[in-house]
PAMITOR-372907 format. One record per residue (C-alpha): residue number from 1; residue in one letter; x, y, z. Coordinates in steps of 0.02 Angstrom, whole numbers, plus 50000, padded with zeros to 5 digits. Each point is the difference from the previous one (the first is absolute). Example, Ala and Ser with C-alpha at 12.3 -4.5 7.8 and 13.67 -1.06 7.14 Angstrom:
SITE  nuba  vexlum     px     py     pz
SITE     1       a  50615  49775  50390
SITE     2       s  50069  50172  49967
***
This chain:
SITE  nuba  vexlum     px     py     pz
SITE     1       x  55547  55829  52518
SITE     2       x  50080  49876  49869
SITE     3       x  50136  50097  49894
SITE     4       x  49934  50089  49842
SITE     5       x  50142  49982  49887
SITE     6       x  49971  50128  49846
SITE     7       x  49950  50127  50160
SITE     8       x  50169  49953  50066
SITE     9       x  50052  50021  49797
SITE    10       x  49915  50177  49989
SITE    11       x  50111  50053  50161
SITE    12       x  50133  49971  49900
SITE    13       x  50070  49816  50051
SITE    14       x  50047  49877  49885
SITE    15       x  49964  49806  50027
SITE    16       x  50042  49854  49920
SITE    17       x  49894  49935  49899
SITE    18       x  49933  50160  49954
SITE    19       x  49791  49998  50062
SITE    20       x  49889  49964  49844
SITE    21       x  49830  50056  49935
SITE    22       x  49921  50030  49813
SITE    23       x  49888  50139  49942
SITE    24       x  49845  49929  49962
SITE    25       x  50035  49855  50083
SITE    26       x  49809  49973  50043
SITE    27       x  49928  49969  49803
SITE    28       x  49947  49913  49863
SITE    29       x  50158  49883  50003
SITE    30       x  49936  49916  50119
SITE    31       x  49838  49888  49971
SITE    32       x  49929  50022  50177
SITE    33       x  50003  50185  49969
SITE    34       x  49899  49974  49816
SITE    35       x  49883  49886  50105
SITE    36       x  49969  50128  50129
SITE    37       x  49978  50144  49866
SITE    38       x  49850  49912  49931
SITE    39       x  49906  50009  50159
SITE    40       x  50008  50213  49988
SITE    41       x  49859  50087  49912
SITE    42       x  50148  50127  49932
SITE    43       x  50162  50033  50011
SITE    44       x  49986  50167  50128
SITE    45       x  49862  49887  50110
SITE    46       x  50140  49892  50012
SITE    47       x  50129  50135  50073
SITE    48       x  49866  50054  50116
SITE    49       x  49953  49833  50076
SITE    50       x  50103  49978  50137
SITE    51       x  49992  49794  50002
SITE    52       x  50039  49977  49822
SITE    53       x  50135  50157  50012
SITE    54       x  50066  49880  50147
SITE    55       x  50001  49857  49906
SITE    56       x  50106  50064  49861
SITE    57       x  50148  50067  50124
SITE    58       x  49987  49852  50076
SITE    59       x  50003  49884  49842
SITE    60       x  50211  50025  49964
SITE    61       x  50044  50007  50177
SITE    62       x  49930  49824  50024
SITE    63       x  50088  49928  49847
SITE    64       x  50166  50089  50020
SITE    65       x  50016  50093  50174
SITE    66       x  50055  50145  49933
SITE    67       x  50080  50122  50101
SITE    68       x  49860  50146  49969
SITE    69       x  49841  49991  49961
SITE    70       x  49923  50140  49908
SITE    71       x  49817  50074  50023
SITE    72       x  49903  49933  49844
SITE    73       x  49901  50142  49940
SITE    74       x  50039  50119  49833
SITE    75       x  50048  50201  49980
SITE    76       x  49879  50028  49932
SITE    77       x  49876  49988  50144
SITE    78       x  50056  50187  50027
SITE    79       x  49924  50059  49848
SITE    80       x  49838  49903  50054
SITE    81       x  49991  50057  50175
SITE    82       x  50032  50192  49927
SITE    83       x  49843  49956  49901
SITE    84       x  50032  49953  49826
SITE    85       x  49922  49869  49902
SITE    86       x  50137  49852  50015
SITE    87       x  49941  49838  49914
SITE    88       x  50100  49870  49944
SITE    89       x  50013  49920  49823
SITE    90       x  50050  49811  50008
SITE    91       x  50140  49963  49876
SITE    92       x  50008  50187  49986
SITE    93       x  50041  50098  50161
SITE    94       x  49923  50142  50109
SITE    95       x  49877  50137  49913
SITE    96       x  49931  50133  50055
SITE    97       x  49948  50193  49928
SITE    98       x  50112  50093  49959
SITE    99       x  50044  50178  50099
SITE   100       x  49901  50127  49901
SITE   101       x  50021  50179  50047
SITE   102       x  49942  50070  50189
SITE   103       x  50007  49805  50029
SITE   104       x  50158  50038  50112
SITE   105       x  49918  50147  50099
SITE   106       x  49849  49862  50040
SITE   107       x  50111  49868  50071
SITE   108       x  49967  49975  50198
SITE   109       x  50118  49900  50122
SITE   110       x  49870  50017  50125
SITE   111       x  49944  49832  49979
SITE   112       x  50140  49891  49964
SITE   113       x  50046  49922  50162
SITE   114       x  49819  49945  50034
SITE   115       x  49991  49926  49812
SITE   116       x  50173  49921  50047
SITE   117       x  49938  49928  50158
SITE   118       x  49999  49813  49940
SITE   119       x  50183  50019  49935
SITE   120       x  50046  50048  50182
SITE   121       x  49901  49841  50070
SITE   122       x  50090  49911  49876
SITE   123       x  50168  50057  50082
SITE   124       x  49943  49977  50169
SITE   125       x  49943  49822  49971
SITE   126       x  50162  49953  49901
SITE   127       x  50107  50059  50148
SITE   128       x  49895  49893  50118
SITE   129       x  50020  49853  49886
SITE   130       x  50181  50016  49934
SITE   131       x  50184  49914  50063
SITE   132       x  50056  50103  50136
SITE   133       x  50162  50002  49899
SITE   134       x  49896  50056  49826
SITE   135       x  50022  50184  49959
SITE   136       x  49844  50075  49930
SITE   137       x  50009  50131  49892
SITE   138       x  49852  50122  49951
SITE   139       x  50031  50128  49837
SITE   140       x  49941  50116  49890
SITE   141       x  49997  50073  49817
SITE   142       x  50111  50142  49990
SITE   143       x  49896  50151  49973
SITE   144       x  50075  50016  49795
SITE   145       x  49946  49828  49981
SITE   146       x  49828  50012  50050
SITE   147       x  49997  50151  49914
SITE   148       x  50048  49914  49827
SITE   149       x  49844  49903  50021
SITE   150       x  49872  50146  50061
SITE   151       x  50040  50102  49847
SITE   152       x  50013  49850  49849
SITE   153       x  49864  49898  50092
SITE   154       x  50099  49855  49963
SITE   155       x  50166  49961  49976
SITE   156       x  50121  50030  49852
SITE   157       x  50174  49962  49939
SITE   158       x  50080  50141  50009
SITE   159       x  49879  50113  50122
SITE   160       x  50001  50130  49856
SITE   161       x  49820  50071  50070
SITE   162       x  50064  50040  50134
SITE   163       x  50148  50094  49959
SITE   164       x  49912  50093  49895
SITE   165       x  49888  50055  50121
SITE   166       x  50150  50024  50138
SITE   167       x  50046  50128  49853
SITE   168       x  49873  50072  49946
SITE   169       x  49907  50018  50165
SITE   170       x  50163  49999  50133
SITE   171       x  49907  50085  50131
SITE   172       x  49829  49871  50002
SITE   173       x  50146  49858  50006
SITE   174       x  50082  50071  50157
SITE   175       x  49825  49997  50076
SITE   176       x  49969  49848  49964
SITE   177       x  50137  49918  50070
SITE   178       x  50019  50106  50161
SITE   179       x  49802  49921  50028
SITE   180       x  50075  49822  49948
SITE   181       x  50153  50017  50114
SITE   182       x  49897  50082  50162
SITE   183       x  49880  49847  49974
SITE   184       x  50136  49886  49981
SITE   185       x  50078  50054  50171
SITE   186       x  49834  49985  50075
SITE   187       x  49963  49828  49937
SITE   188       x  50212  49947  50033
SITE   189       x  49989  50037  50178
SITE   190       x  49820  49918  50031
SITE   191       x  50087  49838  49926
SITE   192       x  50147  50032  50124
SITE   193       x  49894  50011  50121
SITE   194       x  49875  49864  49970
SITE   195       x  50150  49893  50018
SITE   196       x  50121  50003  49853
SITE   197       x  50180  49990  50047
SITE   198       x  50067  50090  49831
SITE   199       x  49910  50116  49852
SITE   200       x  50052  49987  49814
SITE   201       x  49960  50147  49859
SITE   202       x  49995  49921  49834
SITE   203       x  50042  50142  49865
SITE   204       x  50001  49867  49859
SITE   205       x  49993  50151  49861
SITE   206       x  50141  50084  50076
SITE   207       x  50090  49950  49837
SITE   208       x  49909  50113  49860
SITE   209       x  50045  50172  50066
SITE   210       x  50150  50113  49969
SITE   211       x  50125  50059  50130
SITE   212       x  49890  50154  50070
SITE   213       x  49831  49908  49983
SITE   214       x  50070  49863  50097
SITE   215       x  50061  50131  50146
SITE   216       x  49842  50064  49988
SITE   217       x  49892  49852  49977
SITE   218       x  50047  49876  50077
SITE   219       x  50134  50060  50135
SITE   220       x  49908  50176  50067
SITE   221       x  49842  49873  50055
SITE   222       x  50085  49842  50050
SITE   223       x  50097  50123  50112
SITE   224       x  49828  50076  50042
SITE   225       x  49940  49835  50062
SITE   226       x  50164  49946  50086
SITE   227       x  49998  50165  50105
SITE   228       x  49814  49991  50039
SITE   229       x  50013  49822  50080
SITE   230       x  50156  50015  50086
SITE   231       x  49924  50156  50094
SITE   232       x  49857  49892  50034
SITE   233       x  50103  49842  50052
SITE   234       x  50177  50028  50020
SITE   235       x  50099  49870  49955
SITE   236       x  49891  49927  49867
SITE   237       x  50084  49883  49883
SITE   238       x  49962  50046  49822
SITE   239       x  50060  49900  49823
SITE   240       x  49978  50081  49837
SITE   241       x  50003  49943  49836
SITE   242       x  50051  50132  49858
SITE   243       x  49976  49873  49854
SITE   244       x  50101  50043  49845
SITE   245       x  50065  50141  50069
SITE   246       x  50166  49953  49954
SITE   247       x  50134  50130  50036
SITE   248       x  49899  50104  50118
SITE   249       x  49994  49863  50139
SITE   250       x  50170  50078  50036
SITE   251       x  49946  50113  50148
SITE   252       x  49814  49945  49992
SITE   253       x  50041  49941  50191
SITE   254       x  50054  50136  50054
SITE   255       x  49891  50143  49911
SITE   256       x  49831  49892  50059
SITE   257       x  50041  49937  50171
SITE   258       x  49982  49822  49957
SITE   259       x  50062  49867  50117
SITE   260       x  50034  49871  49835
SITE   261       x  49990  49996  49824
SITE   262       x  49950  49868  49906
SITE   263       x  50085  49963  49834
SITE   264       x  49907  49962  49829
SITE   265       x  50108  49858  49887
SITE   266       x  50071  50139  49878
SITE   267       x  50108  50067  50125
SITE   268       x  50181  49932  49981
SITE   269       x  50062  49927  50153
SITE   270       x  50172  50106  50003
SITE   271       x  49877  50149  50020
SITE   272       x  49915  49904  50116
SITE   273       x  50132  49955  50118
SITE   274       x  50031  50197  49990
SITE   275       x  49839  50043  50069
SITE   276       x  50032  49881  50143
SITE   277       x  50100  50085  50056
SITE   278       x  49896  50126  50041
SITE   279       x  49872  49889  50101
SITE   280       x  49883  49845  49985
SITE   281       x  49948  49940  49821
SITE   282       x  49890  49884  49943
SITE   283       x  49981  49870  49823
SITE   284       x  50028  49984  49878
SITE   285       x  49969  49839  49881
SITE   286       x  49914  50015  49835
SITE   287       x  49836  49933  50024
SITE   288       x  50026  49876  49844
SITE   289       x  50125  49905  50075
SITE   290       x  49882  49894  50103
SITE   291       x  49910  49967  49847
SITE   292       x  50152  49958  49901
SITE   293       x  50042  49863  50142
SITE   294       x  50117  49941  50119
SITE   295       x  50160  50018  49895
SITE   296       x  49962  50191  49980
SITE   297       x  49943  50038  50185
SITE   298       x  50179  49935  50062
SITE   299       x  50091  50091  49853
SITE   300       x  49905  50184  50075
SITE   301       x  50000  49934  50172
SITE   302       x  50204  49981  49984
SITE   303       x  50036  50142  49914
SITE   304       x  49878  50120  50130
SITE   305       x  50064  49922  50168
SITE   306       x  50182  50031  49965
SITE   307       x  49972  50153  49962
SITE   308       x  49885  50045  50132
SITE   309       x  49986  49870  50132
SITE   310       x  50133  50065  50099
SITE   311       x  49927  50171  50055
SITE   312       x  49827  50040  50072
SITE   313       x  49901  49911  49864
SITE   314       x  49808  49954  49974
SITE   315       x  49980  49861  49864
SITE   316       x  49861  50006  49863
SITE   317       x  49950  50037  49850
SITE   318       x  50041  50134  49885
SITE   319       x  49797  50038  49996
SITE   320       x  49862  49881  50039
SITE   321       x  49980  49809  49942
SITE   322       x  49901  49964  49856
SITE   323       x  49863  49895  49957
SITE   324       x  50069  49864  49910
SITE   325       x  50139  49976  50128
SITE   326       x  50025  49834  50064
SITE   327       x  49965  49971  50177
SITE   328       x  50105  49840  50010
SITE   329       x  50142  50145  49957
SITE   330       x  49978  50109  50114
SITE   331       x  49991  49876  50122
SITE   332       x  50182  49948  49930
SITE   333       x  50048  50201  49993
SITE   334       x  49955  50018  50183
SITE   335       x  50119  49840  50055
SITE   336       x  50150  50064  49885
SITE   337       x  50008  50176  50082
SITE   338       x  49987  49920  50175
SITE   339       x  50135  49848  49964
SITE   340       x  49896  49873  50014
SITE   341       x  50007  49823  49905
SITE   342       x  49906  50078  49847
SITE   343       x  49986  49865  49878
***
Protein backbone atom coordinates (compact mmCIF):
# COMPACT_ATOMS: atom_id res chain seq x y z
CA UNK A 1 0.00 0.00 0.00
CA UNK A 2 1.26 3.55 -1.18
CA UNK A 3 2.36 5.65 1.99
CA UNK A 4 -0.45 7.70 3.66
CA UNK A 5 1.39 10.63 4.81
CA UNK A 6 -0.96 12.57 7.45
CA UNK A 7 -1.50 8.65 8.82
CA UNK A 8 2.24 8.57 9.01
CA UNK A 9 1.63 12.47 10.52
CA UNK A 10 -1.03 11.20 13.11
CA UNK A 11 1.73 8.52 14.35
CA UNK A 12 3.59 11.22 15.19
CA UNK A 13 6.30 11.71 12.19
CA UNK A 14 7.08 14.77 10.72
CA UNK A 15 7.79 15.21 6.82
CA UNK A 16 8.88 17.74 4.78
CA UNK A 17 6.69 19.44 3.14
CA UNK A 18 4.21 19.00 5.71
CA UNK A 19 0.93 16.79 3.87
CA UNK A 20 -1.90 19.28 2.94
CA UNK A 21 -5.70 19.28 2.90
CA UNK A 22 -8.59 22.13 3.51
CA UNK A 23 -11.80 21.81 5.39
CA UNK A 24 -14.39 22.13 3.06
CA UNK A 25 -12.33 21.61 0.39
CA UNK A 26 -15.25 19.97 -1.69
CA UNK A 27 -17.72 23.41 -2.11
CA UNK A 28 -19.08 26.16 -3.60
CA UNK A 29 -15.55 27.60 -4.54
CA UNK A 30 -15.35 25.56 -6.97
CA UNK A 31 -17.75 25.88 -10.14
CA UNK A 32 -17.92 22.13 -10.90
CA UNK A 33 -19.21 21.65 -7.40
CA UNK A 34 -22.10 24.66 -7.98
CA UNK A 35 -22.77 22.78 -11.31
CA UNK A 36 -23.20 19.50 -9.68
CA UNK A 37 -25.39 21.02 -6.77
CA UNK A 38 -28.00 22.02 -9.24
CA UNK A 39 -28.63 18.55 -10.36
CA UNK A 40 -29.86 17.58 -6.38
CA UNK A 41 -33.48 17.96 -5.57
CA UNK A 42 -32.10 19.26 -1.90
CA UNK A 43 -29.34 19.72 -0.11
CA UNK A 44 -29.73 16.32 2.36
CA UNK A 45 -30.73 14.23 -1.10
CA UNK A 46 -27.50 15.35 -2.07
CA UNK A 47 -25.52 13.90 1.12
CA UNK A 48 -27.43 10.75 0.66
CA UNK A 49 -26.73 10.07 -3.00
CA UNK A 50 -23.82 8.21 -3.10
CA UNK A 51 -22.70 9.32 -6.90
CA UNK A 52 -23.09 12.95 -6.40
CA UNK A 53 -21.58 12.52 -2.57
CA UNK A 54 -18.65 10.85 -4.77
CA UNK A 55 -18.43 13.40 -7.03
CA UNK A 56 -17.89 16.16 -4.58
CA UNK A 57 -14.81 14.25 -2.67
CA UNK A 58 -13.62 13.64 -5.72
CA UNK A 59 -13.95 17.22 -7.26
CA UNK A 60 -10.60 18.86 -5.08
CA UNK A 61 -8.65 15.78 -5.25
CA UNK A 62 -8.65 15.99 -9.05
CA UNK A 63 -7.72 19.67 -9.16
CA UNK A 64 -5.16 19.66 -6.36
CA UNK A 65 -4.24 16.01 -5.15
CA UNK A 66 -4.61 16.69 -1.87
CA UNK A 67 -3.21 14.55 0.59
CA UNK A 68 -6.80 13.54 2.30
CA UNK A 69 -9.85 13.49 1.07
CA UNK A 70 -12.71 13.97 3.36
CA UNK A 71 -16.24 12.16 3.23
CA UNK A 72 -18.64 14.93 1.84
CA UNK A 73 -21.66 14.69 3.87
CA UNK A 74 -22.84 17.29 6.92
CA UNK A 75 -23.36 16.75 11.02
CA UNK A 76 -26.14 17.21 10.85
CA UNK A 77 -27.28 13.98 9.19
CA UNK A 78 -27.22 12.69 12.92
CA UNK A 79 -29.99 14.76 13.94
CA UNK A 80 -31.89 13.48 10.77
CA UNK A 81 -31.20 9.89 11.10
CA UNK A 82 -32.29 10.27 15.11
CA UNK A 83 -35.50 11.55 13.48
CA UNK A 84 -35.84 15.19 13.47
CA UNK A 85 -37.12 17.34 10.85
CA UNK A 86 -33.69 18.63 9.14
CA UNK A 87 -34.35 20.84 6.04
CA UNK A 88 -32.18 23.14 4.64
CA UNK A 89 -32.68 26.93 3.91
CA UNK A 90 -30.60 28.15 0.83
CA UNK A 91 -28.75 31.36 1.65
CA UNK A 92 -29.82 30.59 5.16
CA UNK A 93 -28.58 27.27 6.68
CA UNK A 94 -30.05 24.04 8.29
CA UNK A 95 -33.67 24.21 10.16
CA UNK A 96 -35.32 22.08 11.87
CA UNK A 97 -37.90 22.01 15.24
CA UNK A 98 -36.76 22.83 17.91
CA UNK A 99 -36.37 20.21 21.13
CA UNK A 100 -39.59 20.78 23.03
CA UNK A 101 -39.98 18.98 26.29
CA UNK A 102 -40.12 14.80 26.44
CA UNK A 103 -38.61 15.44 22.86
CA UNK A 104 -35.27 13.98 24.35
CA UNK A 105 -36.93 10.87 26.04
CA UNK A 106 -38.48 10.14 22.26
CA UNK A 107 -35.23 10.17 20.45
CA UNK A 108 -34.30 6.50 19.04
CA UNK A 109 -30.75 5.45 17.69
CA UNK A 110 -32.30 2.37 16.56
CA UNK A 111 -32.42 3.42 13.17
CA UNK A 112 -29.52 5.45 12.37
CA UNK A 113 -27.11 3.15 10.73
CA UNK A 114 -29.77 1.89 8.23
CA UNK A 115 -30.77 5.73 7.50
CA UNK A 116 -26.89 6.23 7.21
CA UNK A 117 -26.47 3.41 4.87
CA UNK A 118 -25.77 5.59 1.68
CA UNK A 119 -23.09 7.64 3.63
CA UNK A 120 -21.31 4.25 4.20
CA UNK A 121 -21.62 3.36 0.32
CA UNK A 122 -20.32 6.62 -0.18
CA UNK A 123 -17.13 5.65 1.84
CA UNK A 124 -16.82 2.37 0.39
CA UNK A 125 -16.97 3.63 -3.18
CA UNK A 126 -14.48 6.57 -2.45
CA UNK A 127 -11.93 4.06 -1.09
CA UNK A 128 -12.33 1.96 -4.25
CA UNK A 129 -11.88 5.01 -6.36
CA UNK A 130 -9.21 7.07 -4.48
CA UNK A 131 -4.98 7.37 -4.87
CA UNK A 132 -3.67 4.57 -3.05
CA UNK A 133 -1.51 7.26 -1.44
CA UNK A 134 -4.89 9.62 -0.59
CA UNK A 135 -5.90 9.42 3.08
CA UNK A 136 -9.61 9.47 3.51
CA UNK A 137 -10.98 10.75 6.33
CA UNK A 138 -14.70 10.16 7.61
CA UNK A 139 -16.05 12.59 10.74
CA UNK A 140 -18.55 13.65 12.80
CA UNK A 141 -20.32 16.59 14.74
CA UNK A 142 -19.27 16.53 18.20
CA UNK A 143 -22.22 15.61 20.25
CA UNK A 144 -22.41 19.69 21.83
CA UNK A 145 -22.47 20.75 18.37
CA UNK A 146 -25.24 18.87 17.11
CA UNK A 147 -26.79 19.56 20.13
CA UNK A 148 -26.63 23.49 19.55
CA UNK A 149 -28.67 22.86 16.53
CA UNK A 150 -31.39 20.22 17.99
CA UNK A 151 -32.37 22.66 20.70
CA UNK A 152 -32.26 26.38 18.60
CA UNK A 153 -33.42 24.56 15.39
CA UNK A 154 -31.04 26.59 13.64
CA UNK A 155 -28.04 28.13 14.27
CA UNK A 156 -27.10 31.31 16.26
CA UNK A 157 -24.20 33.57 17.09
CA UNK A 158 -23.57 32.99 20.23
CA UNK A 159 -25.55 29.48 20.94
CA UNK A 160 -27.32 31.38 23.82
CA UNK A 161 -30.46 28.74 23.51
CA UNK A 162 -28.64 26.38 24.24
CA UNK A 163 -26.85 27.37 27.21
CA UNK A 164 -29.71 28.31 28.60
CA UNK A 165 -31.21 25.17 28.33
CA UNK A 166 -27.72 23.29 29.41
CA UNK A 167 -28.69 25.49 32.60
CA UNK A 168 -31.77 25.40 33.15
CA UNK A 169 -32.39 21.78 32.18
CA UNK A 170 -28.56 20.18 32.93
CA UNK A 171 -29.82 16.79 33.30
CA UNK A 172 -32.07 16.61 29.65
CA UNK A 173 -28.57 18.07 28.15
CA UNK A 174 -26.46 15.19 29.51
CA UNK A 175 -29.03 12.91 27.87
CA UNK A 176 -28.90 14.28 25.01
CA UNK A 177 -25.49 14.18 24.31
CA UNK A 178 -24.68 10.70 25.80
CA UNK A 179 -27.52 9.61 22.76
CA UNK A 180 -25.47 11.99 20.28
CA UNK A 181 -22.07 10.58 21.35
CA UNK A 182 -23.28 6.58 21.49
CA UNK A 183 -24.66 7.32 17.88
CA UNK A 184 -21.68 9.03 16.92
CA UNK A 185 -19.44 5.98 17.89
CA UNK A 186 -21.78 3.81 16.08
CA UNK A 187 -21.84 5.77 12.91
CA UNK A 188 -17.53 6.58 13.43
CA UNK A 189 -16.71 3.04 13.38
CA UNK A 190 -19.21 2.00 10.43
CA UNK A 191 -17.18 4.75 8.41
CA UNK A 192 -13.90 3.03 9.66
CA UNK A 193 -15.03 0.19 8.63
CA UNK A 194 -16.62 0.88 5.31
CA UNK A 195 -13.19 1.95 4.44
CA UNK A 196 -12.07 5.28 5.93
CA UNK A 197 -8.50 5.40 6.95
CA UNK A 198 -9.01 8.34 9.69
CA UNK A 199 -12.33 9.93 11.63
CA UNK A 200 -12.62 13.71 12.44
CA UNK A 201 -15.19 15.26 15.32
CA UNK A 202 -15.96 18.74 14.43
CA UNK A 203 -17.01 20.64 17.81
CA UNK A 204 -17.16 24.00 15.91
CA UNK A 205 -19.16 25.66 19.07
CA UNK A 206 -16.64 24.51 21.41
CA UNK A 207 -15.87 28.27 21.76
CA UNK A 208 -19.13 29.73 23.63
CA UNK A 209 -18.93 27.75 26.85
CA UNK A 210 -17.15 28.45 30.14
CA UNK A 211 -14.38 26.38 31.70
CA UNK A 212 -16.80 23.61 33.43
CA UNK A 213 -19.35 23.58 30.54
CA UNK A 214 -16.61 22.94 28.23
CA UNK A 215 -15.31 19.83 30.55
CA UNK A 216 -18.58 18.84 30.57
CA UNK A 217 -19.77 19.56 27.14
CA UNK A 218 -17.65 19.09 24.97
CA UNK A 219 -14.70 16.96 26.59
CA UNK A 220 -16.93 14.24 28.86
CA UNK A 221 -18.59 13.14 25.16
CA UNK A 222 -15.78 13.55 22.76
CA UNK A 223 -14.02 11.30 25.34
CA UNK A 224 -17.24 9.19 25.27
CA UNK A 225 -16.88 8.68 21.59
CA UNK A 226 -13.04 8.27 21.55
CA UNK A 227 -13.37 5.37 24.16
CA UNK A 228 -16.33 3.73 22.44
CA UNK A 229 -14.47 3.36 19.03
CA UNK A 230 -11.20 2.50 20.18
CA UNK A 231 -12.85 -0.54 22.10
CA UNK A 232 -14.48 -1.29 18.94
CA UNK A 233 -11.35 -0.79 16.66
CA UNK A 234 -8.25 -0.40 18.44
CA UNK A 235 -6.01 1.70 16.99
CA UNK A 236 -8.42 3.99 15.31
CA UNK A 237 -7.03 7.26 14.23
CA UNK A 238 -9.21 10.08 15.41
CA UNK A 239 -8.76 14.23 14.67
CA UNK A 240 -10.78 16.65 16.56
CA UNK A 241 -11.52 20.02 16.12
CA UNK A 242 -12.38 22.14 19.41
CA UNK A 243 -13.06 25.44 17.43
CA UNK A 244 -12.59 28.57 19.53
CA UNK A 245 -11.82 26.83 22.34
CA UNK A 246 -8.90 28.83 22.90
CA UNK A 247 -7.06 28.09 26.16
CA UNK A 248 -8.67 24.80 26.86
CA UNK A 249 -6.97 22.99 23.84
CA UNK A 250 -4.19 22.76 26.41
CA UNK A 251 -4.80 19.12 27.54
CA UNK A 252 -7.84 18.61 25.15
CA UNK A 253 -5.42 15.63 23.72
CA UNK A 254 -4.91 14.14 26.40
CA UNK A 255 -8.33 14.39 28.49
CA UNK A 256 -10.27 13.05 25.03
CA UNK A 257 -7.98 10.46 23.60
CA UNK A 258 -7.52 12.19 20.38
CA UNK A 259 -4.80 11.14 18.02
CA UNK A 260 -4.57 15.09 16.52
CA UNK A 261 -5.93 18.30 16.99
CA UNK A 262 -6.67 20.53 14.56
CA UNK A 263 -6.09 24.26 15.11
CA UNK A 264 -8.68 27.14 14.31
CA UNK A 265 -6.70 30.60 12.94
CA UNK A 266 -7.11 32.41 16.46
CA UNK A 267 -4.74 30.28 18.04
CA UNK A 268 -1.25 31.97 18.25
CA UNK A 269 1.35 29.90 16.85
CA UNK A 270 3.79 30.12 20.07
CA UNK A 271 0.83 28.27 21.77
CA UNK A 272 0.72 26.24 18.97
CA UNK A 273 4.15 25.01 18.74
CA UNK A 274 3.44 24.22 22.59
CA UNK A 275 0.79 21.86 21.91
CA UNK A 276 3.08 20.09 19.48
CA UNK A 277 4.73 19.07 21.59
CA UNK A 278 2.40 17.05 22.94
CA UNK A 279 1.48 15.17 19.60
CA UNK A 280 0.25 15.72 15.94
CA UNK A 281 -1.55 19.09 15.09
CA UNK A 282 -3.20 20.23 12.35
CA UNK A 283 -3.96 24.16 10.48
CA UNK A 284 -4.23 26.64 10.83
CA UNK A 285 -4.63 29.60 8.10
CA UNK A 286 -7.37 32.11 8.29
CA UNK A 287 -9.72 31.20 5.75
CA UNK A 288 -9.60 34.91 4.25
CA UNK A 289 -6.26 34.73 3.20
CA UNK A 290 -7.02 32.82 0.02
CA UNK A 291 -9.48 35.37 -0.73
CA UNK A 292 -7.22 38.23 0.01
CA UNK A 293 -4.65 36.62 -2.66
CA UNK A 294 -1.38 35.38 -3.27
CA UNK A 295 0.62 38.05 -1.35
CA UNK A 296 -1.36 37.10 1.90
CA UNK A 297 -1.33 33.19 1.51
CA UNK A 298 2.68 33.35 1.46
CA UNK A 299 2.73 36.01 4.32
CA UNK A 300 0.46 33.08 6.68
CA UNK A 301 2.04 30.28 4.87
CA UNK A 302 5.68 31.76 6.12
CA UNK A 303 4.86 32.71 9.29
CA UNK A 304 2.87 28.99 10.07
CA UNK A 305 5.63 26.67 8.55
CA UNK A 306 8.43 28.09 10.62
CA UNK A 307 6.74 27.76 13.32
CA UNK A 308 5.35 24.46 12.80
CA UNK A 309 6.80 22.72 9.86
CA UNK A 310 9.45 21.20 11.71
CA UNK A 311 7.51 18.83 14.06
CA UNK A 312 4.70 16.37 13.22
CA UNK A 313 2.54 18.87 11.35
CA UNK A 314 -0.79 18.61 9.15
CA UNK A 315 -1.24 21.82 6.94
CA UNK A 316 -4.70 23.58 6.49
CA UNK A 317 -6.84 25.87 7.32
CA UNK A 318 -7.72 27.43 10.47
CA UNK A 319 -11.59 26.23 9.64
CA UNK A 320 -13.06 25.48 6.29
CA UNK A 321 -12.65 27.54 2.87
CA UNK A 322 -15.19 29.89 1.99
CA UNK A 323 -17.28 30.57 -0.82
CA UNK A 324 -15.85 33.38 -2.44
CA UNK A 325 -12.35 31.89 -2.29
CA UNK A 326 -10.46 31.78 -5.34
CA UNK A 327 -9.69 28.50 -6.76
CA UNK A 328 -6.78 29.79 -8.91
CA UNK A 329 -5.45 30.49 -5.04
CA UNK A 330 -5.70 27.64 -3.62
CA UNK A 331 -4.27 26.07 -6.39
CA UNK A 332 -1.19 28.61 -5.70
CA UNK A 333 -1.61 27.84 -1.67
CA UNK A 334 -1.25 24.12 -2.32
CA UNK A 335 2.20 24.63 -4.53
CA UNK A 336 3.69 27.17 -1.83
CA UNK A 337 3.34 24.70 1.14
CA UNK A 338 4.80 21.85 -1.01
CA UNK A 339 7.87 24.11 -2.63
CA UNK A 340 6.89 24.04 -5.78
CA UNK A 341 7.42 26.84 -8.60
CA UNK A 342 4.22 28.72 -7.36
CA UNK A 343 3.94 31.67 -9.49
Amino acid sequence: MAERKIIDVMEGKSISPPPIWVMRQAGRYLPEYRELRKSAKSFLDFCYTPSMAVEATMQPIRRYDFDAAILFSDILVMPDALGRDVHFVTGEGPRMTPLAEGDVDRLTTENVLPHLAPVFETVSTLRNNLPEKTTLLGFCGAPWTVATYMIAGRGTNDQAPSRLFMYKQPQELAKLLDILADASAEYLIAQLDAGADAVKIFDSWSGVLDEFSFEMNCIAPVRRIVDKVRAARPGAKIIAFPKGAGHFYRGYREKTGVDMIALDWTIPLSFAAELQKEGPVQGNLDPLRVVAGKSSIVEGVDRIMDALASGPFVFNLGHGITPDGNPDDMDYLVRYVRGENAS
